[in-house]
SEBATI-857003 format. One record per residue (C-alpha): residue in one letter; x, y negated, z negated. Coordinates in Angstrom, 3 decimals, padded with zeros to 6 digits. Each point is the difference from the previous one (the first is absolute). Last residue first. Layout:
N
ATOM   marpa          u          v          w
ATOM       a          X          Y          Z
...
END
This chain:
406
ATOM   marpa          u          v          w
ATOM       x    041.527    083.784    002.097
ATOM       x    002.617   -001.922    001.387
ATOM       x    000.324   -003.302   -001.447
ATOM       x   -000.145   -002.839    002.874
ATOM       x    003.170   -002.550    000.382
ATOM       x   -001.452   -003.000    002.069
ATOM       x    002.571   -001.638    002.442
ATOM       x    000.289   -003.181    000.130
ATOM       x    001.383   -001.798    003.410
ATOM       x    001.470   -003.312   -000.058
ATOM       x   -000.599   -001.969    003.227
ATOM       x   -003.159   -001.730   -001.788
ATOM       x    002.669   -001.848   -002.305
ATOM       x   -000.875    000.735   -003.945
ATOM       x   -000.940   -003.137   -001.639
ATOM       x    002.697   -001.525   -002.513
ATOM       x   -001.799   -000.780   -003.396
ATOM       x   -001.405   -003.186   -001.081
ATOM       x    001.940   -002.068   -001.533
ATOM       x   -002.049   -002.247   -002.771
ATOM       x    000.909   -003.398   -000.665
ATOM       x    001.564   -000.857   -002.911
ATOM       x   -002.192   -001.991   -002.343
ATOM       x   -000.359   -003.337    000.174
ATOM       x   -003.079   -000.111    001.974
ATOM       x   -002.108    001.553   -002.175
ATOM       x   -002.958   -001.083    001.538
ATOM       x   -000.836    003.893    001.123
ATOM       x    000.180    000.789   -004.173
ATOM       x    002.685    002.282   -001.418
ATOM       x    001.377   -003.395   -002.532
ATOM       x   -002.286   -003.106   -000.009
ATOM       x    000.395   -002.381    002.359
ATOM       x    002.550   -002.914    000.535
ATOM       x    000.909   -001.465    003.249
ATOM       x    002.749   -002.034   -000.906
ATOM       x    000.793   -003.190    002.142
ATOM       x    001.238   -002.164   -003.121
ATOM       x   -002.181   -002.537   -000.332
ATOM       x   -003.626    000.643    002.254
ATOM       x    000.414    004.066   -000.392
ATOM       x    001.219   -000.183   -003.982
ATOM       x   -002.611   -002.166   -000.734
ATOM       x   -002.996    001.839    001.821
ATOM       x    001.657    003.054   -001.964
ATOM       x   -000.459   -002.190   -002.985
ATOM       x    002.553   -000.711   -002.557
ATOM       x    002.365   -002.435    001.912
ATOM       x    002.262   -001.260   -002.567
ATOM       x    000.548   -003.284    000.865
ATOM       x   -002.367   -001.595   -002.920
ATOM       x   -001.200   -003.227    000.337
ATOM       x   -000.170   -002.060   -003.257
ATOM       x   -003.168   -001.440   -000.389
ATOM       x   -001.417   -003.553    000.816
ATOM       x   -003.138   -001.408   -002.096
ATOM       x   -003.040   -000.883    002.059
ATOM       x   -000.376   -002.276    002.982
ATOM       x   -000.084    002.191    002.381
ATOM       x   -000.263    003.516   -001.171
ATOM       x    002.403    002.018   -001.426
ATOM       x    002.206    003.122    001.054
ATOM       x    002.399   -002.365    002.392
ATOM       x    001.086   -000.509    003.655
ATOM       x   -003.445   -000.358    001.348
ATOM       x   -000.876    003.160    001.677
ATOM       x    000.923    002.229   -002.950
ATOM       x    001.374    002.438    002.326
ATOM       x    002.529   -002.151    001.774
ATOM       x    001.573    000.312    002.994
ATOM       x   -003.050   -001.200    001.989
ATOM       x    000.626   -003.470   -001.273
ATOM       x   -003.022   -002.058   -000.331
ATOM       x    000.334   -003.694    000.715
ATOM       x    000.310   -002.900   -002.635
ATOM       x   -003.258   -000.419   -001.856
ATOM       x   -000.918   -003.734   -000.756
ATOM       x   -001.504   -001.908   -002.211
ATOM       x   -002.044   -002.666    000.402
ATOM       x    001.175   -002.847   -002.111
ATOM       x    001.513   -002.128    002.998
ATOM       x   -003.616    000.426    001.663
ATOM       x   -001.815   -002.196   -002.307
ATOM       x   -003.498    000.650   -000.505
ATOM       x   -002.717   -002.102   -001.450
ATOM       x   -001.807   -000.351    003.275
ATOM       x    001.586    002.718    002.674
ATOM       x    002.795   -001.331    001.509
ATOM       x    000.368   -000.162    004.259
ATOM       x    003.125    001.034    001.732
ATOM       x   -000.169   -002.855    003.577
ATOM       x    003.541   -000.458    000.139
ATOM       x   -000.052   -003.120   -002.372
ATOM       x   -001.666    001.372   -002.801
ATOM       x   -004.416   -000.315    000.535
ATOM       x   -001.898   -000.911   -003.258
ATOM       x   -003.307    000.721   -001.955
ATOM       x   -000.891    003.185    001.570
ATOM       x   -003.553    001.284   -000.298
ATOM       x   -000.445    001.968    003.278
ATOM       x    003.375    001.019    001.999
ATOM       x    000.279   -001.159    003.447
ATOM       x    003.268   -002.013   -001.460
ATOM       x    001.239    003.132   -001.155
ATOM       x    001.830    001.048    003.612
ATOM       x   -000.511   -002.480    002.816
ATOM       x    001.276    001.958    002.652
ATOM       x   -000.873    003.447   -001.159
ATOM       x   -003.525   -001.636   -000.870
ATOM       x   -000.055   -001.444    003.763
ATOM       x    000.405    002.875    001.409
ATOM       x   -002.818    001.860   -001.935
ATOM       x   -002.320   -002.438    000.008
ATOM       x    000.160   -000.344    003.872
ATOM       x   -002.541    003.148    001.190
ATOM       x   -002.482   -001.505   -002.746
ATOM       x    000.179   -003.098    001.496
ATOM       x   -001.623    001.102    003.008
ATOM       x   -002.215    001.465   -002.168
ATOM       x   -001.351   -003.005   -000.993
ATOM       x   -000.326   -001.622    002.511
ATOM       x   -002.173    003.106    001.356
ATOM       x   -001.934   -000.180   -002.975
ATOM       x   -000.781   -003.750    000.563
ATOM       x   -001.161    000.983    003.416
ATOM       x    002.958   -000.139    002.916
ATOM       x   -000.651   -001.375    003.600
ATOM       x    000.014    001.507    002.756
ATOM       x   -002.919    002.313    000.509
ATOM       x   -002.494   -002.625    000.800
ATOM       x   -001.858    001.083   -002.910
ATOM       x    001.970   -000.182   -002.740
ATOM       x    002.633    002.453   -000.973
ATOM       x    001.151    001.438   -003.336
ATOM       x   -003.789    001.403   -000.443
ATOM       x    000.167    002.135   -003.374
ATOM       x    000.219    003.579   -000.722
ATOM       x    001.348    000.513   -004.053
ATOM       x    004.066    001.166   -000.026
ATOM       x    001.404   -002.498   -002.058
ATOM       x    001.655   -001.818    002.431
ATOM       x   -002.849   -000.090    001.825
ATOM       x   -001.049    003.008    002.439
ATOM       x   -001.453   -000.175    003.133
ATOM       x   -002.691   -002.422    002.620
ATOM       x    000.768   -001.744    002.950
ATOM       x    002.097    002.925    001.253
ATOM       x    002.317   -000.224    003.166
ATOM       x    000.903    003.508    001.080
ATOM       x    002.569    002.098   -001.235
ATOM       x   -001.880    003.002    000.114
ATOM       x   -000.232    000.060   -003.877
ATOM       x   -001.358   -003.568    000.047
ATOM       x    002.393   -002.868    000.598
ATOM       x    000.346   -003.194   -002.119
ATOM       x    002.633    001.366   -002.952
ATOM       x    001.821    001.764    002.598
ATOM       x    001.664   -002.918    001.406
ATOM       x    001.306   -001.813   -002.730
ATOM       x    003.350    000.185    001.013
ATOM       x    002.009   -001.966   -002.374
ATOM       x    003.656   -001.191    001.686
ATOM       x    002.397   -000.533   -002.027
ATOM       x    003.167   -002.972    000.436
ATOM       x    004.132    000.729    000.759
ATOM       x   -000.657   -002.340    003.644
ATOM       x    000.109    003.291    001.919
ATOM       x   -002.533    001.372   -002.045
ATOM       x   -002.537   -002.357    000.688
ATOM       x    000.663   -000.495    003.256
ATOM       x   -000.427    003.865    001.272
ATOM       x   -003.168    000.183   -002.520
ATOM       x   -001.700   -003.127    001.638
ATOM       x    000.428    001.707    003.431
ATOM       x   -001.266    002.927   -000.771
ATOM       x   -002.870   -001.884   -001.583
ATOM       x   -000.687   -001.880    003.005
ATOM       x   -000.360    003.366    002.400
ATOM       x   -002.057    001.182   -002.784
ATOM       x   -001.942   -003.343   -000.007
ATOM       x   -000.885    000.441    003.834
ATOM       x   -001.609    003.233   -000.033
ATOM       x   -002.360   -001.733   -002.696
ATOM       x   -000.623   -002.937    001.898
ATOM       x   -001.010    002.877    003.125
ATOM       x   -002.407    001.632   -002.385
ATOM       x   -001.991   -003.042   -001.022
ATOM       x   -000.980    001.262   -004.014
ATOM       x    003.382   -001.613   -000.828
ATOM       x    003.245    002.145   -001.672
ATOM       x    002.292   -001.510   -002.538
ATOM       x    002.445   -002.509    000.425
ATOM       x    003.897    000.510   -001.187
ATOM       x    001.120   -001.721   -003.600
ATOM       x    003.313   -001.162    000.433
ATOM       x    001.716   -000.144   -003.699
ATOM       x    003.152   -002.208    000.117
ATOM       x    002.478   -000.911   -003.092
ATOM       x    001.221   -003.794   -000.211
ATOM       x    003.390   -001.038    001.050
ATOM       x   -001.214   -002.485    002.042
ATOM       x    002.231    001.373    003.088
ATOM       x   -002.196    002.637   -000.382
ATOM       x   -003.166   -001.272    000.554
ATOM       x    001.280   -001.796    003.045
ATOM       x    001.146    003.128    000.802
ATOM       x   -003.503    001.515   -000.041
ATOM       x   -001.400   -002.920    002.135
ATOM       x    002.435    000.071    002.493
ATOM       x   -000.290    003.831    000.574
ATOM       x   -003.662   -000.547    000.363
ATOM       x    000.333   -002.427    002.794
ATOM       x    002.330    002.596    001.586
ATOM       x   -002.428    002.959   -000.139
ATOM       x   -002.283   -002.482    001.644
ATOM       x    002.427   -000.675    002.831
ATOM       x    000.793    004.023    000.500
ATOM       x   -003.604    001.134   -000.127
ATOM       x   -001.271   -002.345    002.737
ATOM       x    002.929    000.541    002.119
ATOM       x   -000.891    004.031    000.048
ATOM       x   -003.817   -000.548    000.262
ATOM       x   -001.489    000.064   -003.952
ATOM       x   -002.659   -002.966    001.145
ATOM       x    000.256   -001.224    003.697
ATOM       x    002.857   -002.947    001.029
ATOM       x   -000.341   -003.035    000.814
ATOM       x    003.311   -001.363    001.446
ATOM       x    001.901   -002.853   -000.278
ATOM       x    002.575    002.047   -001.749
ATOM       x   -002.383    001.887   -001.923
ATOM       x   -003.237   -001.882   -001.023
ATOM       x   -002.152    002.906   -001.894
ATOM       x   -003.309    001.036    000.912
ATOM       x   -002.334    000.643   -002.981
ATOM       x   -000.571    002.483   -002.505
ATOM       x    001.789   -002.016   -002.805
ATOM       x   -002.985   -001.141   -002.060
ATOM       x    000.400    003.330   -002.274
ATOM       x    003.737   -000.030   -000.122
ATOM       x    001.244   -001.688   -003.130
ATOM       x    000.035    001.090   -004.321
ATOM       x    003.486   -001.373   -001.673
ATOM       x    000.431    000.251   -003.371
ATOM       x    003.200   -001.308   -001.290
ATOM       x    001.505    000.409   -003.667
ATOM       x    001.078   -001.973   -003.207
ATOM       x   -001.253   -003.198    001.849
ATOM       x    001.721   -003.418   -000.195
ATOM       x   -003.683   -001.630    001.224
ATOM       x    002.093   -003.404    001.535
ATOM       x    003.072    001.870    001.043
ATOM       x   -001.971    003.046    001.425
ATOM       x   -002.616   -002.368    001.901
ATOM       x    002.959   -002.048    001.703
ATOM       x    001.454    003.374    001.236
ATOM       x   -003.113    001.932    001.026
ATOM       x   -001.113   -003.656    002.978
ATOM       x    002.681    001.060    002.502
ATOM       x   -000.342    003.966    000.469
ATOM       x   -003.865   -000.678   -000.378
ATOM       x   -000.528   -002.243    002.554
ATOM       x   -003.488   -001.077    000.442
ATOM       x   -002.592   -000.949    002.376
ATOM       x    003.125   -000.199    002.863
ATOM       x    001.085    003.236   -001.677
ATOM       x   -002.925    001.616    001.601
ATOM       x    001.187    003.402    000.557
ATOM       x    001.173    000.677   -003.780
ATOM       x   -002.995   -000.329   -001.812
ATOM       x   -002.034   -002.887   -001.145
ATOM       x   -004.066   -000.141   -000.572
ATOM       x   -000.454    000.073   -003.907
ATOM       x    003.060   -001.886   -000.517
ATOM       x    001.460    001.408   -003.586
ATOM       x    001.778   -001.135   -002.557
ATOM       x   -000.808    001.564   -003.140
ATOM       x    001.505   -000.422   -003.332
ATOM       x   -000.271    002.844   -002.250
ATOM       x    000.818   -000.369   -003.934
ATOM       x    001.602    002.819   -002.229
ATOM       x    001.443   -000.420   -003.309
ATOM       x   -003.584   -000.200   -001.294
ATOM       x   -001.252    003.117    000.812
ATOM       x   -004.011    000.601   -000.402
ATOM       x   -001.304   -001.357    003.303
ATOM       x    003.278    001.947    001.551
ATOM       x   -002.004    002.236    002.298
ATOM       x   -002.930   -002.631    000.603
ATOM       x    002.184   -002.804    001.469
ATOM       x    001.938    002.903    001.743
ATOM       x   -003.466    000.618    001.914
ATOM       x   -000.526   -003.969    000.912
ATOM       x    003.783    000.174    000.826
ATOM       x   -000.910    002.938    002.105
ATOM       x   -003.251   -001.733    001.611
ATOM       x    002.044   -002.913    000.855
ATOM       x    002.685    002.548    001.864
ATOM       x   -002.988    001.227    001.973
ATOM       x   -001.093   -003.578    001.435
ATOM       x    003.975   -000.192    001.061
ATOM       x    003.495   -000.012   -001.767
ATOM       x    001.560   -001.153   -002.691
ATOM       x   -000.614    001.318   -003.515
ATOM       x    002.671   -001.631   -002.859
ATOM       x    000.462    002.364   -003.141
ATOM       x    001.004   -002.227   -003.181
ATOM       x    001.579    000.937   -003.107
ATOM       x   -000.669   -001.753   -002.639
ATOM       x    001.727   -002.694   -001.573
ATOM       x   -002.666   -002.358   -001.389
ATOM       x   -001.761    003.372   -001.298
ATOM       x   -003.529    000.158    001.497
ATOM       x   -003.414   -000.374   -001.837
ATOM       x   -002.506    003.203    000.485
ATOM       x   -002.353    000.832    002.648
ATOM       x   -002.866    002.235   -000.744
ATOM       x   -000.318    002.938    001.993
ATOM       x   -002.653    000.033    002.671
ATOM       x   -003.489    001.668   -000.351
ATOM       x   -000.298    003.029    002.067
ATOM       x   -001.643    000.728    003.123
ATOM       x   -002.902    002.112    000.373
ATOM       x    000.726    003.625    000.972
ATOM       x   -000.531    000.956    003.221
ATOM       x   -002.349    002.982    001.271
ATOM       x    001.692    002.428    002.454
ATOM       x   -000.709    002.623   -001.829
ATOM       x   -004.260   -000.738    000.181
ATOM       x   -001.719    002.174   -003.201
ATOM       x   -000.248   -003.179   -001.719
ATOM       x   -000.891   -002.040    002.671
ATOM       x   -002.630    001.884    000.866
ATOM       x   -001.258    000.395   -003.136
ATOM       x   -000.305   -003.265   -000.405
ATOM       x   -001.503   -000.479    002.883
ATOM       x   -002.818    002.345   -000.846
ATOM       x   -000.287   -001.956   -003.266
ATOM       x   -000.783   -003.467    001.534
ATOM       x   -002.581    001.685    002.554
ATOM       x   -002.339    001.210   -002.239
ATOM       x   -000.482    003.893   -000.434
ATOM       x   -003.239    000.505    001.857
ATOM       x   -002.790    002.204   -002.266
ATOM       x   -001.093    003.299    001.525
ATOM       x   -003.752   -000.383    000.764
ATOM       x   -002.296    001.402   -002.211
ATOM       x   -002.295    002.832    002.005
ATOM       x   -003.509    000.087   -001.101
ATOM       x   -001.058    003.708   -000.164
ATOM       x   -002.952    000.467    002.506
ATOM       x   -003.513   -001.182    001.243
ATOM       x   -002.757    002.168    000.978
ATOM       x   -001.930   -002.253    002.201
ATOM       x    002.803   -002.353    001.407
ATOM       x    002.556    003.031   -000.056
ATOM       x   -002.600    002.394    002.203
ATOM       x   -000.397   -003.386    002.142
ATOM       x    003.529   -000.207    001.108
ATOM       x    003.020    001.448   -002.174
ATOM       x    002.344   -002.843   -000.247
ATOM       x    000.613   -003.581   -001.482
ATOM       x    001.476    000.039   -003.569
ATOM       x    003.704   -000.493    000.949
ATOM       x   -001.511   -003.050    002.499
ATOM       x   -002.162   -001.203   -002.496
ATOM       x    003.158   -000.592   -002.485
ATOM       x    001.929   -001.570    002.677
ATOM       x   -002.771   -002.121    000.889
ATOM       x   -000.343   -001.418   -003.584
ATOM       x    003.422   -000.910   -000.309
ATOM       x   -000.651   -002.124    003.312
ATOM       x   -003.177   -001.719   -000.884
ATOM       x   -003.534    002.009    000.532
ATOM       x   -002.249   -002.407    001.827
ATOM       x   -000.259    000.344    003.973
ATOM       x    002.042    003.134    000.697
ATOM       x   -001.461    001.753   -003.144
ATOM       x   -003.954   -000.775    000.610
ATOM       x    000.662    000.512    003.907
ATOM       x    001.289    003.601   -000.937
ATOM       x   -002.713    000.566   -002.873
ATOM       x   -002.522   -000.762    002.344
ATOM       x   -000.038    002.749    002.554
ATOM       x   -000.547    003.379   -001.307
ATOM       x   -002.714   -001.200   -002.650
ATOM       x   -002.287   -001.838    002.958
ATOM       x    000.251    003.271    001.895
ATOM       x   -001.016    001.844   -003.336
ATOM       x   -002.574   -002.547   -000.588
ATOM       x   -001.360   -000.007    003.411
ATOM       x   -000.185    004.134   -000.222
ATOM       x   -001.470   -000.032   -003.084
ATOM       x   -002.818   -002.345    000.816
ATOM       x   -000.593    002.452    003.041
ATOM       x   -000.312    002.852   -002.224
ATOM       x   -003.030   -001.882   -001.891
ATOM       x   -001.751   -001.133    003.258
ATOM       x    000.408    003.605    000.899
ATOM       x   -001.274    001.424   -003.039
ATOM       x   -002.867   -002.811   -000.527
ATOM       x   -001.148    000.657    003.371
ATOM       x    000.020    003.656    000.010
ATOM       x   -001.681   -000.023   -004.008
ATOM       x   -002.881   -002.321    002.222
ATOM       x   -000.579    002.992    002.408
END
């Protein structure tokens, strides 16, 4: 009777402690363990009582990768990642008689001297001037006339060429005749295609060459609709007045030809050409503004955008330090007439020989005297007499076939 008791006392021992087993770890882990250590409970919680008595394996938890280096690799593997920006060139001293660009225009045409600035950092025959009125146009001429205010700035800057940059503040009603009339409606387009006309013969009556640089696209898709109704216009009046217009369209578009804040530099790398508000330009996108007028402007200008030079002639032909262009020599054209190429059998600058007339070469004899040489039986023989063949037998001619009798 007393081994009962001290069985079933015993077994009921086990039972509390197997209840009391089952339920404290939980509370013990919710109410103590810190964060880290939770996670590693959590992997090693499971099995019930059969795992509390027996035990198992410990599991390690997998270690977290911190945070810094998953975003790097996200970055890294991201294609539309930008590259950082670029340290600017270093400026160098100016010639006192270089060449200067002047930039008038709006907000955008300050960002394209600011981009030229860059461009030409390392020419000294080239200086830019810019001009601009961050909030003029065309429309409100009352804020400020254009047309009227180009000719005092071109006698007072004397520029070797004219920039002009305008349109992005002009989507606004237009005073026609007393009128007010809507943006790109018939007598809207007509009166500001006028204004421009004014301005680009002002330009020309100055003498001084014109390059009309036409607005890109905005993020706002009904600006952007507007600006190629603008730049159409732009073109038409630059051309007309003998000037160049530089589209720079494409170079702010994505391969849709949608706006894009984001695209290549002028060296190819993904950068942000737009801040946020989708109209104005980053310092790339100054920058590659000016890209799209380098060219122009270096046909115009000729060796004064050259790096290095010590002085400008007077149409703009730059000299290289230490050089002097009369003692350059120079090659007179090549006639086609003339095998040797360059009128002699020596090189320039070394001793003359007599040339010989005698043309000894078949490519001699072809080029001098018109022979066409080749050597004697061959198919290039063309010399030779040419070959008769023999009459052909007319189809109306019957032969008749003479067979031996046997």
């Amino acid at each position: 009777m007393a081994d009962r008791s001290v069985t079933g006392l015993f077994l009921g021992f086990l039972w509390l402690g197997l209840l009391a087993a089952v339920a404290t770890p939980p509370l013990l882990a919710i109410s103590t363990a810190p964060a880290h250590a939770q996670e590693e409970q959590t992997v090693r919680r499971g099995g019930g009582i059969l795992q509390f008595l027996f035990g198992r394996r410990e599991q390690r938890a997998t270690p977290v990768e911190p945070d810094t280096h998953r975003a790097a690799k996200r970055r890294s593997a991201n294609p539309g990642a930008v590259a950082p920006a670029e340290p600017k060139p270093q400026l160098v001293d100016k010639l006192d008689d270089a060449r200067t660009i002047l930039v008038v225009g709006d907000f955008l045409a300050a960002g394209l001297a600011e981009g030229l600035d860059e461009a030409f950092a390392q020419a000294p025959g080239i200086r830019v001037v810019a001009r601009a009125s961050g909030s003029s146009g065309f429309v409100r001429d009352d804020y400020y006339d254009w047309p009227n205010a180009i000719g005092p700035i071109i006698d007072e800057v004397k520029p070797a060429a004219v920039l002009v940059m305008l349109g992005s503040n002009d989507r606004q009603q237009l005073v026609v005749d007393g009128n007010r009339e809507n943006v790109r409606s018939e007598a809207w387009m007509k009166e500001y295609g006028q204004r421009a006309t004014k301005l680009a013969d002002a330009i020309r009556q100055a003498g001084v060459p014109l390059l009309w640089v036409g607005m890109p696209s905005f993020k706002a898709g009904a600006m952007s609709a507007d600006m190629v109704a603008l730049n159409d216009v732009f073109r038409t009046v630059a051309e007309a007045a003998g000037g160049e217009f530089i589209d720079i369209w494409d170079g702010f578009v994505d391969e849709n030809g949608a706006f894009a804040s984001v695209g290549p530099d002028i060296n190819g790398q993904r950068v942000r050409l737009r801040n946020s508000d989708g109209i104005n330009m980053s310092r790339a996108g100054k920058r590659k503004v000016a890209f799209y007028a380098e060219r122009p402007l270096n046909r115009l200008l000729g060796g004064a955008a050259a790096p290095g030079i010590a002085s400008l002639g007077p149409a703009g032909a730059a000299a290289a330090p230490g050089v002097d262009l009369a003692d350059i020599d120079r090659t007179q054209p090549i006639a086609l007439a003339d095998p040797a190429l360059d009128g002699a059998e020596g090189l320039l600058g070394g001793t003359a020989t007599a040339h010989h007339d005698d043309a000894r070469t078949p490519i001699e004899q072809l080029v001098r005297k018109g022979i066409a040489g080749g050597r004697t039986g061959r198919a290039d023989d063309f010399a030779a007499a040419p070959v008769v063949a023999a009459p052909a037998v007319p189809a109306s001619v019957e032969t008749t076939a003479t067979i031996p009798a046997n």
